[in-house]
N, CA, C and O atoms as a GROMACS GRO file, in nm:
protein
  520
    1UNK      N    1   1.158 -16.668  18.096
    1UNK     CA    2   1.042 -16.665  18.008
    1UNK      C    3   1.083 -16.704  17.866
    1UNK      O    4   1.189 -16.763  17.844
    2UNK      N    5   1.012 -16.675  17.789
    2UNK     CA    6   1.020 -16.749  17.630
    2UNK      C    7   1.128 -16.661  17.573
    2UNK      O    8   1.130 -16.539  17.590
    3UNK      N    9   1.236 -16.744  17.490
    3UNK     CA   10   1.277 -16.658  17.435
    3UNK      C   11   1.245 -16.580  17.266
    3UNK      O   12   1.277 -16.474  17.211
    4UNK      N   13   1.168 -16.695  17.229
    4UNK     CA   14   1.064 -16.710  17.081
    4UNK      C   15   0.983 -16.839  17.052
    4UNK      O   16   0.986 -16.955  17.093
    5UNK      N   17   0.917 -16.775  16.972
    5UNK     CA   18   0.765 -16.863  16.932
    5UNK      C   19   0.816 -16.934  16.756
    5UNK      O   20   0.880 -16.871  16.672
    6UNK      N   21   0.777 -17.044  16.745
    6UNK     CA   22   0.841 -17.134  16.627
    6UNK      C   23   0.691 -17.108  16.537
    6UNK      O   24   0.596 -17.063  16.601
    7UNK      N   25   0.679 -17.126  16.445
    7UNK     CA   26   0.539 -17.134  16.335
    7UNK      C   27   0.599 -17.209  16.222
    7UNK      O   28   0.710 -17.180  16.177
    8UNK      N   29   0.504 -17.336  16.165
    8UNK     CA   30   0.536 -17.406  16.052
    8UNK      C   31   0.512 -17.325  15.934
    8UNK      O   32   0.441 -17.225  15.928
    9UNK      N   33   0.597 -17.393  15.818
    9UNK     CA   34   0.519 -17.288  15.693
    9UNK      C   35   0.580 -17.468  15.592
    9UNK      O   36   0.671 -17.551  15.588
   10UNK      N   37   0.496 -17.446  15.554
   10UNK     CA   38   0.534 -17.506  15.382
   10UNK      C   39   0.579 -17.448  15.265
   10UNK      O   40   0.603 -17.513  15.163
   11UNK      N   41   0.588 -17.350  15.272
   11UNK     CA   42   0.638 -17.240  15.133
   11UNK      C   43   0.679 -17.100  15.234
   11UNK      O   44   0.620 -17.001  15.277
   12UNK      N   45   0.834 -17.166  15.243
   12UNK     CA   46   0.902 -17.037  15.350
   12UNK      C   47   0.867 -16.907  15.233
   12UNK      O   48   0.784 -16.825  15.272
   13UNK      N   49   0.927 -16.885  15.092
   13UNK     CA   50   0.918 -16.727  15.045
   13UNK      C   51   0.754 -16.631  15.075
   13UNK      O   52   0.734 -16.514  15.106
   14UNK      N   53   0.636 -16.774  15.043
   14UNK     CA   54   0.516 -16.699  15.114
   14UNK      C   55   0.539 -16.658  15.275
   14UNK      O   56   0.508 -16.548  15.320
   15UNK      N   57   0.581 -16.737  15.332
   15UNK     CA   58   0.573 -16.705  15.473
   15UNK      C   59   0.655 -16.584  15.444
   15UNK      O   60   0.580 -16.492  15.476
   16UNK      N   61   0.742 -16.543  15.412
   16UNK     CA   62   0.878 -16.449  15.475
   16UNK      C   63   0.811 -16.327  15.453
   16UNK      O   64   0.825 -16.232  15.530
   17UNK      N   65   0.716 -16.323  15.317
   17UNK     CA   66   0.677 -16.203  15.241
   17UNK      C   67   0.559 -16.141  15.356
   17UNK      O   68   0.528 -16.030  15.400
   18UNK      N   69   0.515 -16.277  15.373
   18UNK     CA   70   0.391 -16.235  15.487
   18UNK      C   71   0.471 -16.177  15.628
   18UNK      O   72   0.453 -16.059  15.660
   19UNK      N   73   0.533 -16.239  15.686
   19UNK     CA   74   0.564 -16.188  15.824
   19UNK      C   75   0.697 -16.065  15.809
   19UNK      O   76   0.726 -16.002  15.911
   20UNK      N   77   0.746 -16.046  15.723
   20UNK     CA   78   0.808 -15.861  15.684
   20UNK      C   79   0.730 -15.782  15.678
   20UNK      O   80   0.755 -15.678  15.739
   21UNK      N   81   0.593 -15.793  15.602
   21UNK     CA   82   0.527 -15.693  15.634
   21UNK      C   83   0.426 -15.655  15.760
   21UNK      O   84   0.396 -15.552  15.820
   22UNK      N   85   0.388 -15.798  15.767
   22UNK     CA   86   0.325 -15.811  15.904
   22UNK      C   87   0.391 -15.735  16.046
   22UNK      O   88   0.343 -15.647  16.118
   23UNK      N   89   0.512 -15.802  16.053
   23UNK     CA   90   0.558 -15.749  16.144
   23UNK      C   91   0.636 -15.637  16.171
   23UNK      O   92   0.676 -15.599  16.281
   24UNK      N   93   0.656 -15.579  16.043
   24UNK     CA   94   0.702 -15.393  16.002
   24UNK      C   95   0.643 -15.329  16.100
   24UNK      O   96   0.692 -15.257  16.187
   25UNK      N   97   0.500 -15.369  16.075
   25UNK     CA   98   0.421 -15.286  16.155
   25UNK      C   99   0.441 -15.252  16.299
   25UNK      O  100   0.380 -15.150  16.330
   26UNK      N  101   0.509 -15.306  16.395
   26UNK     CA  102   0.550 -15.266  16.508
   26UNK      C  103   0.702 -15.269  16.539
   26UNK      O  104   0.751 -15.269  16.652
   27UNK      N  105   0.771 -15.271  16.416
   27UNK     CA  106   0.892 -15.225  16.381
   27UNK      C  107   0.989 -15.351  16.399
   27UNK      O  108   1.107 -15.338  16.429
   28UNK      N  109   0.925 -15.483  16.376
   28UNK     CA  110   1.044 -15.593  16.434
   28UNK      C  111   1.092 -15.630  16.254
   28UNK      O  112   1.020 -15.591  16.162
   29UNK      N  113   1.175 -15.681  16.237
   29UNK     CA  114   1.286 -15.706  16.133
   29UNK      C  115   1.335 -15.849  16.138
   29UNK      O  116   1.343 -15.901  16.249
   30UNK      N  117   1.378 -15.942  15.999
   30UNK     CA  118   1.450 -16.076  16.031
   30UNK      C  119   1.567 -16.007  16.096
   30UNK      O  120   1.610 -15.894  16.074
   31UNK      N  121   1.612 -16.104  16.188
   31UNK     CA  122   1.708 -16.117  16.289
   31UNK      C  123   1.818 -16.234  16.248
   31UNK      O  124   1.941 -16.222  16.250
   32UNK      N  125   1.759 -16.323  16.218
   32UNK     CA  126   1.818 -16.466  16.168
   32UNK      C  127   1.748 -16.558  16.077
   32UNK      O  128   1.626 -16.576  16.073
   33UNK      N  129   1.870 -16.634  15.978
   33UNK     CA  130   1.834 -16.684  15.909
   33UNK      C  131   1.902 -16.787  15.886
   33UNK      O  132   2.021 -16.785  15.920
   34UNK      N  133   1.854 -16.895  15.828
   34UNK     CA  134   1.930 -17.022  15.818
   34UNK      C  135   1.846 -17.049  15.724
   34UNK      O  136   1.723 -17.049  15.717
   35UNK      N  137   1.997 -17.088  15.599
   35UNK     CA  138   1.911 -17.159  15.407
   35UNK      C  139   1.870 -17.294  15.410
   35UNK      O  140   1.790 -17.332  15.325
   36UNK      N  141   1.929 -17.402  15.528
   36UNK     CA  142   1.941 -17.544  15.524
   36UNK      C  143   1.761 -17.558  15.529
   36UNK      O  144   1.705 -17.637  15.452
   37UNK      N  145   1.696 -17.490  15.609
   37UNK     CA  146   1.569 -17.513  15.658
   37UNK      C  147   1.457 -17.391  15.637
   37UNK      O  148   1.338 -17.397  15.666
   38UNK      N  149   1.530 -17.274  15.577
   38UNK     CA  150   1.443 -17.178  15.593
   38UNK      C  151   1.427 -17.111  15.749
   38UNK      O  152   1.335 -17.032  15.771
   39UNK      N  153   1.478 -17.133  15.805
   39UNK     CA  154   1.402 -17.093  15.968
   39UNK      C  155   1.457 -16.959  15.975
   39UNK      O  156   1.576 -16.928  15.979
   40UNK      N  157   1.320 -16.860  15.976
   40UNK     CA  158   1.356 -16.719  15.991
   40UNK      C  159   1.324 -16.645  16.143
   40UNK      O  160   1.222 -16.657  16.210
   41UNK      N  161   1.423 -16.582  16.168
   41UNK     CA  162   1.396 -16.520  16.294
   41UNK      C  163   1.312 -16.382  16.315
   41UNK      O  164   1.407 -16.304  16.316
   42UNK      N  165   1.208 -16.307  16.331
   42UNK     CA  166   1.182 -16.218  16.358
   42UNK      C  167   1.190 -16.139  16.484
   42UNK      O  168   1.136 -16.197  16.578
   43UNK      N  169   1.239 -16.030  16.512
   43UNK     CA  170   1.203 -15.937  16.623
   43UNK      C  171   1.281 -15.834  16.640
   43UNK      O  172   1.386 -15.856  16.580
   44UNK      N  173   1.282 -15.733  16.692
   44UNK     CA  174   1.314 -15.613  16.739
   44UNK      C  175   1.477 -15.558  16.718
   44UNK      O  176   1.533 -15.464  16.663
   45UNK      N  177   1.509 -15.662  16.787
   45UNK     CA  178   1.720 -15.700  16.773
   45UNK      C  179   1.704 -15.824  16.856
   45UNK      O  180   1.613 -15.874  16.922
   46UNK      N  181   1.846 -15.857  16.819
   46UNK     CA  182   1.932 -16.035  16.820
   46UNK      C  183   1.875 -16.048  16.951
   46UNK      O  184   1.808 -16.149  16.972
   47UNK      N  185   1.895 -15.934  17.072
   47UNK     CA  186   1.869 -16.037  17.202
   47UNK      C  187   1.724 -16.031  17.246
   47UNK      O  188   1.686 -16.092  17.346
   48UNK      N  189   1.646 -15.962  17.174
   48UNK     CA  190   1.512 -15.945  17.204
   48UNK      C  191   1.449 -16.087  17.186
   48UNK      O  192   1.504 -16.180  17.128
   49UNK      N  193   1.283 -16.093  17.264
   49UNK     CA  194   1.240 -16.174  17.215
   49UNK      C  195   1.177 -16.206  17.061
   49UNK      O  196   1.142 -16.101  17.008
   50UNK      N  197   1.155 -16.323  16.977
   50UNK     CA  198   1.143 -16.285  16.825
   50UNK      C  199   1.020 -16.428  16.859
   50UNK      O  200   0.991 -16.497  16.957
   51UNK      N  201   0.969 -16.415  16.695
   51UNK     CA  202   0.877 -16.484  16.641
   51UNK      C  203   0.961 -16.620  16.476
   51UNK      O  204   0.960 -16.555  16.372
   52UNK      N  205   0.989 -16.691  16.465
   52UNK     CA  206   1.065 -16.766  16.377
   52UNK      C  207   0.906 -16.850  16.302
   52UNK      O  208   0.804 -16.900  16.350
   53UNK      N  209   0.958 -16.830  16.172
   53UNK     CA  210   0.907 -16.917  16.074
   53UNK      C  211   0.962 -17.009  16.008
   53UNK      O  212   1.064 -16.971  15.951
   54UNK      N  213   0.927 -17.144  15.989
   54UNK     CA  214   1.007 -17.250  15.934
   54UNK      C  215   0.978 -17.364  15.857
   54UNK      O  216   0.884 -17.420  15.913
   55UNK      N  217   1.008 -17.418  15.767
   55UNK     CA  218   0.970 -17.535  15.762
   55UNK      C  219   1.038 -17.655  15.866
   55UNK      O  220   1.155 -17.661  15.906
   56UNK      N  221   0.946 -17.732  15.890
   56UNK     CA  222   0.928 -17.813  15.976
   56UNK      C  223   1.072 -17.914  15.990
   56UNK      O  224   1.109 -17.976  15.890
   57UNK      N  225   1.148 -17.925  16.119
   57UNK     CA  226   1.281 -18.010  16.080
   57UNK      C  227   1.304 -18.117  16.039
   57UNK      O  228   1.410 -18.153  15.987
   58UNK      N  229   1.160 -18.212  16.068
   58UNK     CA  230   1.149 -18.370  16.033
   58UNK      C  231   1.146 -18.353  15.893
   58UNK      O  232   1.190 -18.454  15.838
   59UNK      N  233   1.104 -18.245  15.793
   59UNK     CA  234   1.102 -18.257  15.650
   59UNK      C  235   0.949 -18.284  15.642
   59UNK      O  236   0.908 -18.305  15.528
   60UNK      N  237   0.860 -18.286  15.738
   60UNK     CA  238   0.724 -18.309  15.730
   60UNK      C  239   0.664 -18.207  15.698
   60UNK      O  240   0.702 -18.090  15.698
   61UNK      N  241   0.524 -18.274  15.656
   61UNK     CA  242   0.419 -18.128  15.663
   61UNK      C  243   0.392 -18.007  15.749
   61UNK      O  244   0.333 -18.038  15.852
   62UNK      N  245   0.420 -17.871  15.736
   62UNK     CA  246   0.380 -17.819  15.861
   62UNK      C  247   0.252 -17.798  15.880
   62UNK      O  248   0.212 -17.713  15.801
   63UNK      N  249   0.169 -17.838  15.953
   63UNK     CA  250   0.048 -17.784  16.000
   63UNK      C  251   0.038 -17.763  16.143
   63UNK      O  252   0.101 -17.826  16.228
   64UNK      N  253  -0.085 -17.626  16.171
   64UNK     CA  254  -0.113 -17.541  16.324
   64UNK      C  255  -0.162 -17.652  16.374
   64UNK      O  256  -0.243 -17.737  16.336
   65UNK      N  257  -0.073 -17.630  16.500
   65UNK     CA  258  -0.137 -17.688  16.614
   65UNK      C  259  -0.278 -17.652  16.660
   65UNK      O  260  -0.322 -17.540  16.633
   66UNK      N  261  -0.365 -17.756  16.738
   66UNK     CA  262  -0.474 -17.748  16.833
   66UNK      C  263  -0.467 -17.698  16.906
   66UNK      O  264  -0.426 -17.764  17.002
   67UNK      N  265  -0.495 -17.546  16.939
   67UNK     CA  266  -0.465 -17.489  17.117
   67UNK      C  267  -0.321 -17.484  17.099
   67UNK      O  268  -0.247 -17.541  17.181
   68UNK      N  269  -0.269 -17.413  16.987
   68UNK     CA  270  -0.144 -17.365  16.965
   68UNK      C  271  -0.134 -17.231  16.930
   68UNK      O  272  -0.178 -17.207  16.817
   69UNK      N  273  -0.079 -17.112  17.008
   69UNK     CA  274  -0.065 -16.981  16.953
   69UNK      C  275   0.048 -16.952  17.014
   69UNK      O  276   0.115 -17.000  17.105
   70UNK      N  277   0.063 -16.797  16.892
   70UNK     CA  278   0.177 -16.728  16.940
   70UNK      C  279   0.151 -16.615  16.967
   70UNK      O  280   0.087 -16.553  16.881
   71UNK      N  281   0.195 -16.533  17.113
   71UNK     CA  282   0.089 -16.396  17.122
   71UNK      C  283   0.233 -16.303  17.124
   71UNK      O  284   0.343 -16.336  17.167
   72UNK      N  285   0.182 -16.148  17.048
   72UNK     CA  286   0.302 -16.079  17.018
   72UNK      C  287   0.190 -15.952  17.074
   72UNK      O  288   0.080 -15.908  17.041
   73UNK      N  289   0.314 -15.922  17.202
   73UNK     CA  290   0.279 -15.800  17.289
   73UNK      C  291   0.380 -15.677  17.228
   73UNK      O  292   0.503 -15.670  17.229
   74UNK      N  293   0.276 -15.579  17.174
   74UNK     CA  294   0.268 -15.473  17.198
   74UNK      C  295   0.275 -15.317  17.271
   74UNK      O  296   0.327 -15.355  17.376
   75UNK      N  297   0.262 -15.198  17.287
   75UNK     CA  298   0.253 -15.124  17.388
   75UNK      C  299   0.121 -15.018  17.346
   75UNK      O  300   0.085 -14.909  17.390
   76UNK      N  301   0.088 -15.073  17.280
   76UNK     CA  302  -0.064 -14.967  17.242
   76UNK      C  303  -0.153 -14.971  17.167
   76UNK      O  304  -0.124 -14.964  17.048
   77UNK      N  305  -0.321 -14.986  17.213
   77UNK     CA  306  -0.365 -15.013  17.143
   77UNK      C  307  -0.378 -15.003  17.004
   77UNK      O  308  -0.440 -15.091  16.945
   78UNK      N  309  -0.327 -14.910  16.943
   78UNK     CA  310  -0.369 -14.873  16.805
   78UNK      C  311  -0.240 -14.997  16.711
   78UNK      O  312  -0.259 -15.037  16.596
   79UNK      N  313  -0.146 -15.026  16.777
   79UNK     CA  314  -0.063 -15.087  16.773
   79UNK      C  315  -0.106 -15.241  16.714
   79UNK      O  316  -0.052 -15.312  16.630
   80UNK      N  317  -0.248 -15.266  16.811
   80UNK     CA  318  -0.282 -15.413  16.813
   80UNK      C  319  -0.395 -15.403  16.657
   80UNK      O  320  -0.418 -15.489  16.572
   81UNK      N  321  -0.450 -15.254  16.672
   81UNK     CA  322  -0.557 -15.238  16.555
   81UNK      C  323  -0.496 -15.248  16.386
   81UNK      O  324  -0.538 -15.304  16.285
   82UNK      N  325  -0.345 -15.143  16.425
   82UNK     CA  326  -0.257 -15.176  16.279
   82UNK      C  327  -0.243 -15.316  16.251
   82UNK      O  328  -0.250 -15.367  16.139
   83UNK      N  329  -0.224 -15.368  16.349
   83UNK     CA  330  -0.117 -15.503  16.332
   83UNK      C  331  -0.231 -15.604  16.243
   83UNK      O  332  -0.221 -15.654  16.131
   84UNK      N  333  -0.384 -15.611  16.383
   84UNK     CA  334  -0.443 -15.716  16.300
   84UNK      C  335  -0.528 -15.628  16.128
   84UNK      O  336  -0.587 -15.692  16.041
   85UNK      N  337  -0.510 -15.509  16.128
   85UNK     CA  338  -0.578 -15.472  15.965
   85UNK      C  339  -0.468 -15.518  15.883
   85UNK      O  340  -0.495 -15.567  15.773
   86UNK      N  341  -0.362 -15.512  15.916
   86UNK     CA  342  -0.248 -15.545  15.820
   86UNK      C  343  -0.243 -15.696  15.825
   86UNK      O  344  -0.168 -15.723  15.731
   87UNK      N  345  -0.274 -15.790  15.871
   87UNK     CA  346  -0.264 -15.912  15.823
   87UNK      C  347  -0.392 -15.955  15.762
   87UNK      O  348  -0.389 -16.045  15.678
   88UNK      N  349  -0.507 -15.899  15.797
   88UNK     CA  350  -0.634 -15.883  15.737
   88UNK      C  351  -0.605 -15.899  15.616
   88UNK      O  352  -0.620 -16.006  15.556
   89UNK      N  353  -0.534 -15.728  15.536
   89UNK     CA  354  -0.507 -15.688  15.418
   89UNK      C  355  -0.387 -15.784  15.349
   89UNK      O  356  -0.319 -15.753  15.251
   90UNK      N  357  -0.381 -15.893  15.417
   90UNK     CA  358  -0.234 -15.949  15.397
   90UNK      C  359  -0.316 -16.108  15.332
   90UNK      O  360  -0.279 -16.172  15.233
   91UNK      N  361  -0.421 -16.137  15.413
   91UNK     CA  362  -0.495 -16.276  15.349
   91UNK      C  363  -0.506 -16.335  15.452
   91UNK      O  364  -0.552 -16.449  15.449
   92UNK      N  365  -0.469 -16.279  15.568
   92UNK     CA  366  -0.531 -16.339  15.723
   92UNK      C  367  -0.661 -16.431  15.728
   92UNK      O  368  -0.729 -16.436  15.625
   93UNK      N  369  -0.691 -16.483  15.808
   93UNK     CA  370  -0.798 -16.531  15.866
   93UNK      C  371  -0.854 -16.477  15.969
   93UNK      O  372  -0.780 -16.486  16.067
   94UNK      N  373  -0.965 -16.420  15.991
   94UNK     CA  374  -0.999 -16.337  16.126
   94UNK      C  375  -1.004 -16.402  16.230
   94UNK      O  376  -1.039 -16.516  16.198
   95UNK      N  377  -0.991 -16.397  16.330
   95UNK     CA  378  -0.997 -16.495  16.474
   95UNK      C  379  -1.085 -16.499  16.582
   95UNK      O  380  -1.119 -16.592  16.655
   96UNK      N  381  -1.140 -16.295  16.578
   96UNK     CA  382  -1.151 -16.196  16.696
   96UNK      C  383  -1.101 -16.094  16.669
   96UNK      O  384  -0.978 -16.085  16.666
   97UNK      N  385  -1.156 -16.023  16.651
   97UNK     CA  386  -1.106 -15.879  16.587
   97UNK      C  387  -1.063 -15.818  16.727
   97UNK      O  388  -1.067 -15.876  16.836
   98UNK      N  389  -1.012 -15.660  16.693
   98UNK     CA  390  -0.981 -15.641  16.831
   98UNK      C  391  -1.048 -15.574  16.922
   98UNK      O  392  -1.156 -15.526  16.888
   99UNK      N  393  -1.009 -15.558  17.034
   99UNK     CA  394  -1.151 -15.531  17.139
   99UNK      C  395  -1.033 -15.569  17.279
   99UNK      O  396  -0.921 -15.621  17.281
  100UNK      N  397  -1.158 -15.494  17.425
  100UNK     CA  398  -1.060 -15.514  17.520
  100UNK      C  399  -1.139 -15.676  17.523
  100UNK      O  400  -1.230 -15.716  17.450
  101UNK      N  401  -1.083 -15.734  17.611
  101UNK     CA  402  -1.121 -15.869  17.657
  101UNK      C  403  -1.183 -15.853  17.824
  101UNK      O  404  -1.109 -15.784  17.894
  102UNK      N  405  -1.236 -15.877  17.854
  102UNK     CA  406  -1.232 -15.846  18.033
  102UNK      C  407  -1.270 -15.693  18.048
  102UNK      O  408  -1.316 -15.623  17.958
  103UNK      N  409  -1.240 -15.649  18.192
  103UNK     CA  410  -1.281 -15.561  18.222
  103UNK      C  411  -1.177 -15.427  18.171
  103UNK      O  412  -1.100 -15.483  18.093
  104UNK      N  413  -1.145 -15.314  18.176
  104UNK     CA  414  -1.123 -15.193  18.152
  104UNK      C  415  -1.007 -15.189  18.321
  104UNK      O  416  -1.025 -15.246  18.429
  105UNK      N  417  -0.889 -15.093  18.271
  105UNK     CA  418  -0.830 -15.076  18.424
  105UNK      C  419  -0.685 -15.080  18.416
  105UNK      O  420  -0.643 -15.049  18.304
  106UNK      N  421  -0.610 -15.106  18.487
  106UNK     CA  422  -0.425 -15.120  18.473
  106UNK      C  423  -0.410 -15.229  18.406
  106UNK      O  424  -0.321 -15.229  18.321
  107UNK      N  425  -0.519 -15.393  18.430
  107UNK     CA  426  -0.476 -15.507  18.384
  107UNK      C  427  -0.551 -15.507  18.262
  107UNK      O  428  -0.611 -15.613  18.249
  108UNK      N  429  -0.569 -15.431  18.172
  108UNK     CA  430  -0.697 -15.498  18.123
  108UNK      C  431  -0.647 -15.536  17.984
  108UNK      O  432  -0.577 -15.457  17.920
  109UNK      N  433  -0.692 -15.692  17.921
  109UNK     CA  434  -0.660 -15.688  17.826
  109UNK      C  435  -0.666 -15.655  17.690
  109UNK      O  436  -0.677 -15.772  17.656
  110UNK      N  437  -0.667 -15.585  17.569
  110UNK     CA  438  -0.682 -15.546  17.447
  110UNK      C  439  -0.581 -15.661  17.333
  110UNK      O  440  -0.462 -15.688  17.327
  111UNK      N  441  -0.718 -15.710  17.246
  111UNK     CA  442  -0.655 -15.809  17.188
  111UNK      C  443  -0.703 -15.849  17.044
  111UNK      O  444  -0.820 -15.826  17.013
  112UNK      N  445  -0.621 -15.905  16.961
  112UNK     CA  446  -0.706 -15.958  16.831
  112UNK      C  447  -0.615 -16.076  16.804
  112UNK      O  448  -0.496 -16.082  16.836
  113UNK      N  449  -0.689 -16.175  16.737
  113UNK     CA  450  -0.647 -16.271  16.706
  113UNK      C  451  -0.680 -16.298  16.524
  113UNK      O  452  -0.785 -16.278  16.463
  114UNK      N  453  -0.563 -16.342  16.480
  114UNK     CA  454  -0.600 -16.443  16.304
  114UNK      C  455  -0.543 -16.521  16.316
  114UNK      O  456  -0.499 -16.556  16.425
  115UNK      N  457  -0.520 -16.583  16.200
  115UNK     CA  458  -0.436 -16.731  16.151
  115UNK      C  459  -0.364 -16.648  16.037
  115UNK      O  460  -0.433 -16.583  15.958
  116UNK      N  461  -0.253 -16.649  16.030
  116UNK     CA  462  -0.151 -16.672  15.917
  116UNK      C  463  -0.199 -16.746  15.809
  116UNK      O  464  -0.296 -16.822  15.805
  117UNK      N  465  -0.123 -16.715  15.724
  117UNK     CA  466  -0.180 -16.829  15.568
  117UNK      C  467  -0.144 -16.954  15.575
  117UNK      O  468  -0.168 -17.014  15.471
  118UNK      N  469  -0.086 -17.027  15.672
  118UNK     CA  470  -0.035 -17.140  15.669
  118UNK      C  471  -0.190 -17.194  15.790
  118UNK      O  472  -0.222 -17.313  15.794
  119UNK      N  473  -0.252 -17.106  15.860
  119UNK     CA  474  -0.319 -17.159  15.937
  119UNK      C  475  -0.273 -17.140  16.079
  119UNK      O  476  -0.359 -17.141  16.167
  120UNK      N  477  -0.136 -17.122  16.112
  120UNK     CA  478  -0.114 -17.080  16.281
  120UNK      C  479  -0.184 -16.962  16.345
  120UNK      O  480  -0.186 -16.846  16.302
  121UNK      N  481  -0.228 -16.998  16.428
  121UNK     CA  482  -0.325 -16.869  16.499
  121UNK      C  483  -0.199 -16.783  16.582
  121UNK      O  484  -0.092 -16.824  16.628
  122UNK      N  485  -0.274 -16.617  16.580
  122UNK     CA  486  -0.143 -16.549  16.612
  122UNK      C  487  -0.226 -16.456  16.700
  122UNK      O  488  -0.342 -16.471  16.662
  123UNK      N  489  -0.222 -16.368  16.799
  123UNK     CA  490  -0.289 -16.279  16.903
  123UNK      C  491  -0.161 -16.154  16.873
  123UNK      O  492  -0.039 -16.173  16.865
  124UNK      N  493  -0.218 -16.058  16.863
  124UNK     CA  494  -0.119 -15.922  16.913
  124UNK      C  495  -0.259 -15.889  17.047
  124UNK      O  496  -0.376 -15.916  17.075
  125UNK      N  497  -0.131 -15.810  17.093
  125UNK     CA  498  -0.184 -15.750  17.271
  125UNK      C  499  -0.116 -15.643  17.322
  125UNK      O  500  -0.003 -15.604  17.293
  126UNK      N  501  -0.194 -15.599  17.398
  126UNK     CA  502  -0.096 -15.494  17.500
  126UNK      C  503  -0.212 -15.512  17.626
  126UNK      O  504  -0.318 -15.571  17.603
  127UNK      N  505  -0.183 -15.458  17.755
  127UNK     CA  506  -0.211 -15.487  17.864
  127UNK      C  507  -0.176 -15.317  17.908
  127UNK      O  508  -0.084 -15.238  17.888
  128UNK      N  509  -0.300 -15.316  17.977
  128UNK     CA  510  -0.324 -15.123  18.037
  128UNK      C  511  -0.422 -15.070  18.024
  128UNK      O  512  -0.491 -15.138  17.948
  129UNK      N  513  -0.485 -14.963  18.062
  129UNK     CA  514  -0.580 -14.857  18.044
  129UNK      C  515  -0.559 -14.833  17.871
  129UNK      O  516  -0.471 -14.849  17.786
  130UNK      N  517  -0.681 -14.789  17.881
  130UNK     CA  518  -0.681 -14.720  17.707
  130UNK      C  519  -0.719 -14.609  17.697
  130UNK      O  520  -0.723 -14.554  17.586
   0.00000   0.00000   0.00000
């Protein structure tokens, strides 16, 4: 499976400021870093899966993809409710606030979606009864 999700930024110190606090919230931390490009690693620890922010390697513009996301699973709902108020409060873009998706049950999904300030659309989730 994946081992991390890439996101463009054009102004890595906005990005970095945004996704430390963003992602405090369910306790993940930079992991890695590289000055040549900015490319920051986020997640949990080194072998976990992470989320990386970067400017782009061609030296190009970064802009979100069409039918491009990155979804960051969780283990509880309230988990998915912190996550998207805190990027809300952060200058988010709303997407889908959160809510289950589908039906209620073992599979069921609970989800919210924004865009980052650069514009990449981002989903937190967890999957289960509530």
């Amino acid at each position: 499976m994946l081992g991390y999700a890439t996101v463009g930024t054009n102004d890595i110190d906005r990005a970095r400021a945004y996704y430390d606090a963003l992602l405090a919230e369910i306790g993940a931390r930079r992991v890695m870093e590289f000055p040549q490009n900015g490319f920051t690693m986020y997640g949990t620890g080194a072998r976990a899966p992470g989320l990386a922010v970067t400017r782009p390697y061609d030296g190009g513009e970064a802009r979100p993809g069409n039918g491009t996301m990155a979804a960051i699973v969780v283990d509880a709902r309230d988990k998915v409710d912190r996550v998207h108020a805190r990027a809300m409060a952060l200058g988010s873009k709303d997407e889908g606030p959160p809510g289950l998706r589908g039906p209620e049950g073992d599979h069921a999904f609970y989800g919210a979606y924004f865009r980052d300030l650069d514009g990449n659309k981002l989903c937190v989730f967890c999957i289960g009864p509530g």
